[in-house]
C-alpha positions in Angstrom: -13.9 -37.4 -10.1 -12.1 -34.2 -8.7 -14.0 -31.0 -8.4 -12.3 -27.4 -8.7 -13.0 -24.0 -6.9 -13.0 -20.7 -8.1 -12.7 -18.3 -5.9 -12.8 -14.7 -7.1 -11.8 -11.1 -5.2 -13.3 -7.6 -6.8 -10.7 -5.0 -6.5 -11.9 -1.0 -7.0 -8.9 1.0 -7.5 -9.4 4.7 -7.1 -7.5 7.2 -9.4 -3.8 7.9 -9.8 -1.0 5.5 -9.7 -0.6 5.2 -6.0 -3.8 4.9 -5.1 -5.0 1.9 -2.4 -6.4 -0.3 -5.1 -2.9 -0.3 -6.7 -0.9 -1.2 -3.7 -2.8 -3.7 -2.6 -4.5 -5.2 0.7 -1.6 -3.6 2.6 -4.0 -0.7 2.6 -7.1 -2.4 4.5 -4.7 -2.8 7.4 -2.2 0.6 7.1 -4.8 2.9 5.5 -3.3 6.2 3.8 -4.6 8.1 6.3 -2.5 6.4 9.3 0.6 6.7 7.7 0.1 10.1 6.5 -0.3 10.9 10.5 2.8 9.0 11.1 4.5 10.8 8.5 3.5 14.1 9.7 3.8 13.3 13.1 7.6 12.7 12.1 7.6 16.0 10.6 8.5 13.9 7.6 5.3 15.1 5.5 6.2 16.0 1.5 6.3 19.9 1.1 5.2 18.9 -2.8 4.3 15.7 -4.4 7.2 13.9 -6.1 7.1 10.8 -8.6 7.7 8.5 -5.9 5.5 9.4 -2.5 6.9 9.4 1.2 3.6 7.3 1.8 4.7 4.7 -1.0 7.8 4.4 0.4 6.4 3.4 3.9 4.7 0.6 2.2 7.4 -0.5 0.5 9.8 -0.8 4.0 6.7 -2.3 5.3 5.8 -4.6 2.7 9.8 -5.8 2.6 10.1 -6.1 6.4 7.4 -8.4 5.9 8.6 -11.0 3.0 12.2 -10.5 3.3 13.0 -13.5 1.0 11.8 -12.3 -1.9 14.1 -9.6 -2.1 
């Protein structure tokens, strides 16, 4: 007789597009708020909000630095 789990996760996604919930757990560990002081510690912070975010684009180098075979 085999048995099966279910394990479930609840995800709340806040509003907009880019918002945590909709990029995923890379969040929990690189919160909005870090990379947004990295950015403007760069003195790479957006002068107006554009279709495709500077803090997007961090998570997306981040997220393909870390599974670089999946293209």
């Amino acid at each position: 007789m085999s048995s099966h789990t279910l394990i479930t996760c609840v995800v709340r996604a806040d509003g907009g597009v880019f918002a945590p919930g909709h990029i995923g757990k890379l969040t929990r560990i690189l919160p909005f708020e870090m990379v947004d002081a990295v950015l403007s510690g760069c003195g790479k912070q957006e002068k107006r909000v554009r279709l495709l975010p500077a803090q997007v684009v961090v998570y997306l180098v981040v997220a393909g630095g870390l599974f670089p075979a999946l293209g």
